[in-house]
C-alpha positions as a LaTeX table, in Angstrom:
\begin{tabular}{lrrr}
\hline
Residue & $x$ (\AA) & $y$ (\AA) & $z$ (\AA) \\
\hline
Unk1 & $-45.19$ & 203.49 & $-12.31$ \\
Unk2 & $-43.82$ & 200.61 & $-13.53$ \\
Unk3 & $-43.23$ & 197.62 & $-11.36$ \\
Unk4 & $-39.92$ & 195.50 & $-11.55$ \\
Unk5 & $-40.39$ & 191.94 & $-12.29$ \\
Unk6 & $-38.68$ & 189.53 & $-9.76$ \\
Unk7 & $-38.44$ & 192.07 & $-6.84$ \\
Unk8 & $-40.21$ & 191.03 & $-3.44$ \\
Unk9 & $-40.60$ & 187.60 & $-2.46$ \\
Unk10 & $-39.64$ & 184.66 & $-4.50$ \\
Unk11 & $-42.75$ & 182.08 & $-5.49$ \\
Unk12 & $-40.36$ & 178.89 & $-5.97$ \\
Unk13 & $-40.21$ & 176.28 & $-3.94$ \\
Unk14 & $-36.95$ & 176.81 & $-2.57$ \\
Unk15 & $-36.97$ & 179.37 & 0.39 \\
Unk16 & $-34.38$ & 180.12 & 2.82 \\
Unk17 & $-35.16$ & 179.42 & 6.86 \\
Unk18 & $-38.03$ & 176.32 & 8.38 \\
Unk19 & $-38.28$ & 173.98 & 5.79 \\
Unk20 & $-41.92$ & 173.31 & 4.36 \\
Unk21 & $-42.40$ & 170.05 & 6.01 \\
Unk22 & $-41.02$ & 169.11 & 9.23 \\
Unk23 & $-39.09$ & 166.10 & 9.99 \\
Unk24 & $-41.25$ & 163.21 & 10.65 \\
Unk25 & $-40.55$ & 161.15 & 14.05 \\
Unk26 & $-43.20$ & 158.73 & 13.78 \\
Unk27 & $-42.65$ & 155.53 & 12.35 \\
Unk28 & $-44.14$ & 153.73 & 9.94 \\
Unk29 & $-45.93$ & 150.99 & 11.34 \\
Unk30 & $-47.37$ & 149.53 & 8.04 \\
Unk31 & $-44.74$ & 147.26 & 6.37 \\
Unk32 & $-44.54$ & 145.80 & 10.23 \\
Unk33 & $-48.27$ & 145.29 & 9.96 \\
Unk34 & $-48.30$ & 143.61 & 6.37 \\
Unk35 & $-45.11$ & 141.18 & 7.77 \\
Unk36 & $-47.06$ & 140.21 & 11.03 \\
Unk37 & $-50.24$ & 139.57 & 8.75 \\
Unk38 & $-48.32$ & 137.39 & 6.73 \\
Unk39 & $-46.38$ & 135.60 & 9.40 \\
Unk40 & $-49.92$ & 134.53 & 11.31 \\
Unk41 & $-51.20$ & 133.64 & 8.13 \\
Unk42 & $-48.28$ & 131.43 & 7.44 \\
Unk43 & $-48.61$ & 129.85 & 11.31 \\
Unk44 & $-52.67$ & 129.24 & 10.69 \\
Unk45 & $-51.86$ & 127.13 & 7.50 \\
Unk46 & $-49.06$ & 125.59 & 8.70 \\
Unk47 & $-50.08$ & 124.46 & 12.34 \\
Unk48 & $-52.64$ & 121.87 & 11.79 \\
Unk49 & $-49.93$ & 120.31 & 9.30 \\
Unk50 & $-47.45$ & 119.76 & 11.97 \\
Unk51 & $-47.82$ & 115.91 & 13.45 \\
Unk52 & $-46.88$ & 115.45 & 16.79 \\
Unk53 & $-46.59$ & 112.49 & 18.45 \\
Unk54 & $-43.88$ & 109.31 & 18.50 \\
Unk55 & $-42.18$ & 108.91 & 15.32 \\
Unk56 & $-43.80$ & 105.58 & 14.59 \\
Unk57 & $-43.43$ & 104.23 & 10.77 \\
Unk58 & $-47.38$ & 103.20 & 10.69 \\
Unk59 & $-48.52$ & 100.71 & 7.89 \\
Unk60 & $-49.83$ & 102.35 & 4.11 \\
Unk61 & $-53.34$ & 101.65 & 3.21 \\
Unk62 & $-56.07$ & 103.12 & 0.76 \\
Unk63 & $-58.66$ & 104.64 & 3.62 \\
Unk64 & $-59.41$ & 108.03 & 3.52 \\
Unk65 & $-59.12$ & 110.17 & 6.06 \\
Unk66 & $-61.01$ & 110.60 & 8.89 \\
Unk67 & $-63.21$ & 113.87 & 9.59 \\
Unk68 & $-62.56$ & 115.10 & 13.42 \\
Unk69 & $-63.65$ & 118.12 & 15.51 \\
Unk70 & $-61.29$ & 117.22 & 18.25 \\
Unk71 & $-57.73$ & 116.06 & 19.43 \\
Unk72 & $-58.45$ & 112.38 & 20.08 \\
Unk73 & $-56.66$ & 110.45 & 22.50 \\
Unk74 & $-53.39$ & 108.70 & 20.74 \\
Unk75 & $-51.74$ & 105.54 & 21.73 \\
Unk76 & $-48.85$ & 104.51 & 19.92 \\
Unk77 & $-46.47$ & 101.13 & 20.22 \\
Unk78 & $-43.16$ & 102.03 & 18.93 \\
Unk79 & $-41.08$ & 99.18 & 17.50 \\
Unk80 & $-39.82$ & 97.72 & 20.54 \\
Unk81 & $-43.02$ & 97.66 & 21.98 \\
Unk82 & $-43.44$ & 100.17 & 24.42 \\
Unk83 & $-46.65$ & 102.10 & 24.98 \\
Unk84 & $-47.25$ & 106.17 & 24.47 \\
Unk85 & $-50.56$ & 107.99 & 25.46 \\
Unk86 & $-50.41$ & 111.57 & 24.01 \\
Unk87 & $-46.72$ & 110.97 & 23.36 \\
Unk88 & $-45.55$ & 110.38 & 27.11 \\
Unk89 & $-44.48$ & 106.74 & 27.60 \\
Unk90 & $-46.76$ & 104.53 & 29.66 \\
Unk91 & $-46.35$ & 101.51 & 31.73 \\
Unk92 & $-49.06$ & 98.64 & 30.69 \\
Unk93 & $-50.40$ & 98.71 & 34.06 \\
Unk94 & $-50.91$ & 102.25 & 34.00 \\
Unk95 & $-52.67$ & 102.63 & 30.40 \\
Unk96 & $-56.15$ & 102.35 & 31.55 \\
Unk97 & $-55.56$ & 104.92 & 34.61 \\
Unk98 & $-54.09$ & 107.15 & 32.82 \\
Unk99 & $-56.84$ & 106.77 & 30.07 \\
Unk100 & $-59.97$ & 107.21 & 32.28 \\
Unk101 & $-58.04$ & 110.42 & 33.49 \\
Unk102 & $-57.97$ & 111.70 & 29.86 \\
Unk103 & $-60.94$ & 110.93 & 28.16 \\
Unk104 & $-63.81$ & 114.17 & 29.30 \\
Unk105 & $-66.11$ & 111.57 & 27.49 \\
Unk106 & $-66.11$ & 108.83 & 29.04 \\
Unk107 & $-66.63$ & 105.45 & 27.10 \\
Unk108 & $-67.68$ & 106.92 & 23.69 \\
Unk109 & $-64.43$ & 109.14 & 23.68 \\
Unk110 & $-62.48$ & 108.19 & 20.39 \\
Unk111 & $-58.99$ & 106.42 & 20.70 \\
Unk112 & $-56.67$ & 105.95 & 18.00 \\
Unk113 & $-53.71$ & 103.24 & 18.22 \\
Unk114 & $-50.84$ & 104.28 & 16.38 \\
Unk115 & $-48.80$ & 101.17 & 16.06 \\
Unk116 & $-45.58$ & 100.45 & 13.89 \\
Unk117 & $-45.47$ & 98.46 & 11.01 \\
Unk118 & $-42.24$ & 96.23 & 12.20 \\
Unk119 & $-44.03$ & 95.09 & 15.51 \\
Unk120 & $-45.70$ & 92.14 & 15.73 \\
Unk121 & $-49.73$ & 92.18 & 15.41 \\
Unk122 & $-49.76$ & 90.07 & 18.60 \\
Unk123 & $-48.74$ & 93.17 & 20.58 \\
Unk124 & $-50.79$ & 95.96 & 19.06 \\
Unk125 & $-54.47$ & 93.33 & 19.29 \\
Unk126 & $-52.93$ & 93.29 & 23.19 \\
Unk127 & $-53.08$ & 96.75 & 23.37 \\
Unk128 & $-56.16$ & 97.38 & 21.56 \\
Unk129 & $-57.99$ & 94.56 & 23.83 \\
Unk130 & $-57.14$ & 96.31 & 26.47 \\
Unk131 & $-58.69$ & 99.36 & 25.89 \\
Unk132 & $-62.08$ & 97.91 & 24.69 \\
Unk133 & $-62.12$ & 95.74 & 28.04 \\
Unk134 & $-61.87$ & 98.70 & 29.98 \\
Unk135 & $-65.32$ & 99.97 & 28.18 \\
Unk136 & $-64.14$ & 102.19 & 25.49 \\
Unk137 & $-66.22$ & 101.72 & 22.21 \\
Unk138 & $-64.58$ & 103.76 & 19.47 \\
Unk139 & $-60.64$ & 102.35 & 19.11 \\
Unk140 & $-59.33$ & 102.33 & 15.87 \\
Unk141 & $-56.04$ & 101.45 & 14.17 \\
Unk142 & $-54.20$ & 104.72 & 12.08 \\
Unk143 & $-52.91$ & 103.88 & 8.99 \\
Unk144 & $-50.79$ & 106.06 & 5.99 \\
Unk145 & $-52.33$ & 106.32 & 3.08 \\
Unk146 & $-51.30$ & 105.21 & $-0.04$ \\
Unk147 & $-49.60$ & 107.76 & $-2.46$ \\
\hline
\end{tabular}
């Protein structure tokens, strides 16, 4: 009447045949996840910190800068003194054409003149005149600022 100890099935976790778990053939999406969330954070910061535009070498001032909802309209004057709008070169004639075509606001649509520092004033008041005889009201000059 006795009963032997260790005779019938083994309780460890070793046992001979299908394995306790199965293989697994999914993969594991989450360290893709946490890189992609990371990556579009980087992208969101970094975006609005990319300039675009002519390479122009603007004049350094003290202003601050400027509070804006929008993409304004840029014209820049490069040191040899040709004219970009929204960094496509322009032919004088064609600035105000090409301007009226752009601006969704008409008159009171913003305009910034981007213009280097080694051109002559003469050239970027031409420009600017210009644009405030064909009717447009807010033109201003970009500066750097001071560091």
């Amino acid at each position: 009447m006795g009963m032997a100890v260790g005779a019938g099935k083994k309780k460890g976790r070793r046992t001979r045949g299908v394995p306790r778990y199965g293989a697994m053939a999914d993969i594991n999406m989450t360290p893709f996840i946490d890189v992609m969330l990371v990556l579009l954070i980087i992208f969101m910061v970094a975006a609005p910190l990319m300039a675009t535009g002519v390479p122009i070498d603007v004049p350094k001032t003290s202003a601050g800068a400027l509070n804006v909802d929008q993409k304004p309209i840029a014209v820049a004057i490069n040191e040899r003194g040709e004219i970009y709008l929204q960094d496509q070169p322009v032919a004088e004639q064609d600035l105000i054409g090409r301007l009226q075509s752009l601006a969704t606001a008409g008159p009171d649509e913003r305009i910034y003149v981007r213009g280097s520092k080694d051109i002559n004033y003469g050239r970027v008041a031409q420009v600017m005149s210009m644009i405030t005889s064909a009717g447009y009201k807010k033109v201003a000059l970009v500066t750097e600022q001071t560091k």
